[in-house]
N, C-alpha and C positions, 0 to 999 in steps of 0.2 A: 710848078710855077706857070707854065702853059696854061693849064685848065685855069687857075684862080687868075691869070692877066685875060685871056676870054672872057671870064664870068666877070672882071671889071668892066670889059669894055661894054658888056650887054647893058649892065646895071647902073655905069655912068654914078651916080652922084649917091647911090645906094652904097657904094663899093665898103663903107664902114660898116654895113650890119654885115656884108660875108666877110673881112678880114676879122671880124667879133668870131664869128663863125669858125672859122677858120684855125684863130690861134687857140679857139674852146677846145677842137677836134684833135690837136695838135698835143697841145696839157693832157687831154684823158688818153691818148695814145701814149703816151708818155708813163701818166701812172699805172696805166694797164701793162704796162712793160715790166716797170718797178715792182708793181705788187705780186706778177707771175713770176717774176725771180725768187720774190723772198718764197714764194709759196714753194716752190721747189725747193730751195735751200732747207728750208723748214721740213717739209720729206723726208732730202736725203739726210740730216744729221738722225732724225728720227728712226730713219733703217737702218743708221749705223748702230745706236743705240738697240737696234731690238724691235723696234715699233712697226707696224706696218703702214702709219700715215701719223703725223703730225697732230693729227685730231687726239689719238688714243694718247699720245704721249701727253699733250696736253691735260687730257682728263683723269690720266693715270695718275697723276702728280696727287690730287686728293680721290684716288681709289672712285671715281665714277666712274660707270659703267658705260659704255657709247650706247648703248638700249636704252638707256636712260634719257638720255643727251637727244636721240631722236626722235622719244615721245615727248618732250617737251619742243622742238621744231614743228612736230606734227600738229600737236594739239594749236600751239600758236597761229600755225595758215589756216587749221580747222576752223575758229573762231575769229580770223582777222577782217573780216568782214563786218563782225559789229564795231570793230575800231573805225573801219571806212566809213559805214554809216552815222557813226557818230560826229566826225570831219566835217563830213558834207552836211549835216546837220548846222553845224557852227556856224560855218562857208554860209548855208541858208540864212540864219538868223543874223549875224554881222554883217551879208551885204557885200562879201569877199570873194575875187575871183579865185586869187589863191591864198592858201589858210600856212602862215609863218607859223613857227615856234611860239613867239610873243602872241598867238592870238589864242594861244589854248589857256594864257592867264585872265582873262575878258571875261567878266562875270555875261551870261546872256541874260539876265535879265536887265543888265542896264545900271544895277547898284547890288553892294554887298553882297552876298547869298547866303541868312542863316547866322546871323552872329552869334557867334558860340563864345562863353565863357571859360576857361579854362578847365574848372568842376565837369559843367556840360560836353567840355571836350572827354573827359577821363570818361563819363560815362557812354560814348560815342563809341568812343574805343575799345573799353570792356566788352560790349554788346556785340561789337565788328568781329574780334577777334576768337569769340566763342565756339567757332567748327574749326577751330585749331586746335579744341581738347583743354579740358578743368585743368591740367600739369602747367601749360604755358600760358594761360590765363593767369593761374597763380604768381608767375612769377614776371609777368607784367604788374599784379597789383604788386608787389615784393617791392618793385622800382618807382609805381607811383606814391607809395607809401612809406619809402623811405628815404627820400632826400636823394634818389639818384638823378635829379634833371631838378636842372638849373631854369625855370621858367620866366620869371620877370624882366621886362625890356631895362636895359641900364644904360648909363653913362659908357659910351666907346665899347659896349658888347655887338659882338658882329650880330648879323640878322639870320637869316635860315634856321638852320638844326645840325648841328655835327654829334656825332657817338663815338666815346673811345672806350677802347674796354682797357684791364686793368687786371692779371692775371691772379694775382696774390687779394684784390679787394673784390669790385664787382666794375661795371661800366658804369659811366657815368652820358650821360644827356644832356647838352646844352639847345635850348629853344630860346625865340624873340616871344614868344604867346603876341598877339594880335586881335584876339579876338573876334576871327573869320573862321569861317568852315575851313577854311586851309592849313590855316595852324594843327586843326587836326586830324590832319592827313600826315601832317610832317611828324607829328608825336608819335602816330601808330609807325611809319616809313623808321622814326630813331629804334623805339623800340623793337624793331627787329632785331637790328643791327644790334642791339643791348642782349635778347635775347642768346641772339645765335654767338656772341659772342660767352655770355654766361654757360649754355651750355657745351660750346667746346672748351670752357676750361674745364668742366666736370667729365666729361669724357677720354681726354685726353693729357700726355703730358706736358706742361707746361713750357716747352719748349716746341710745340706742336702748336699750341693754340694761336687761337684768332690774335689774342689779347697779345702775346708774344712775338706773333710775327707784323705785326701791322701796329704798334704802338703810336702812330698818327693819326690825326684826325682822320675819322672815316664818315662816309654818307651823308657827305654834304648837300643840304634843302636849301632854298633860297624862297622866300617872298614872293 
C-alpha cells in the first residue's frame, strides 16, 4: 500500500489508470493461485491412482497415447506462424489495431465471399474431404443422401449447426443453410462430428460409444 500511495502521489490525477492496473495484477495473482492448486490436486489424486501426471490420466481415459498428444502440440507451434500471419493479415486489411474474436466473421472484401448454394456446398465438401480416404468419403455421401441433415432455415429453428448421434439409428445434422461460404464450413465441421460419431458405434460397444455417452447436442456452429 506504500508503493501504490507513492505511485498516487507521483501521478496525481492518473491515479485511476494504476489502481486499473493494480486491481488487473491483483485478479491474475489470484487466478494464478487457484489454477496452481487445482494443477496440483489433479497430480496428486492421479499418483494415487497409478498415473505419473494428470496429463496421462487424462488421456488414458480413451486409450491415447501421450506421443501422440505431443506431436500434435508440436506440429501446432511448428505451423502457428501462418495462423499469425494470417491475423495480422486481417489487422492489415480492416484498419485494426487489435483484431477481437468478432473480427474473424468480417468478410475482407467488404461483401459476401462466394455465395454457395447448398448442392454447391455438398460438392465443396466432397472434394475438401477427399485426403481423408474413398471409406469416409463414402459415408459422408451416405448422410448427404439420406436425409440425415436437416437444411432449410424454418420458423423458431435455431441458427448454427448442432450434430447428435443416435447409437441404435445413425446421427443426425441440424444446419440454418444461408447460402454463404460459411455455411459450408459448418456442413463439413457437422459432419465430422456425424462421422466420428458413426464410426465409434461400429467400433465399439454401445455402451462405449460417442452416440451413448454424449446423447446432447454436440458441435455447436453459429452464423
Amino acid at each position: 500500500l506504500d508503493y501504490v500511495n507513492q505511485v498516487k502521489e507521483a501521478l496525481n490525477n492518473r491515479w485511476i489508470d494504476v489502481a486499473e492496473n493494480v486491481c488487473l495484477l491483483y485478479t491474475l495473482k489470484k487466478k494464478a493461485k487457484l489454477y496452481n492448486t487445482h494443477v496440483h490436486s489433479q497430480n496428486t489424486i492421479a499418483a494415487l491412482r497409478g498415473y505419473h501426471s494428470a496429463r496421462s490420466q487424462q488421456l488414458a481415459q480413451n486409450n491415447i497415447p501421450e506421443a501422440l498428444y505431443d506431436v500434435l502440440i508440436s506440429k501446432t507451434h511448428e505451423h502457428i506462424n501462418t495462423v499469425y500471419r494470417y491475423y495480422d493479415l486481417r489487422k492489415k486489411v480492416l484498419g485494426v489495431e487489435q483484431l477481437h474474436h468478432y473480427d474473424l466473421s468480417v468478410p475482407l472484401t467488404g461483401k459476401d465471399f462466394l455465395p454457395t448454394t447448398y448442392e454447391e456446398g455438398e460438392k465443396l465438401a466432397l472434394e475438401a474431404l477427399k485426403p481423408l480416404g474413398e471409406d469416409y468419403v463414402n459415408q459422408v455421401k451416405e448422410a448427404l443422401n439420406n436425409r440425415w441433415i436437416d437444411v432449410a432455415e424454418n420458423v423458431g429453428k435455431s441458427s448454427g449447426g448442432f450434430e447428435i448421434g443416435i447409437a441404435t439409428v445413425h446421427p443426425y445434422i441440424l444446419l440454418t443453410w444461408t447460402n454463404k461460404l460459411y455455411s459450408t464450413n459448418i456442413l463439413v465441421h457437422e459432419l465430422g462430428h456425424a462421422i466420428h460419431s458413426v464410426r465409434s458405434n461400429q467400433t465399439q460397444p454401445v455402451q462405449y460409444s460417442i452416440s451413448y455417452q454424449q446423447p446432447m447436442k454436440r458441435g455447436k456452429s453459429w452464423h
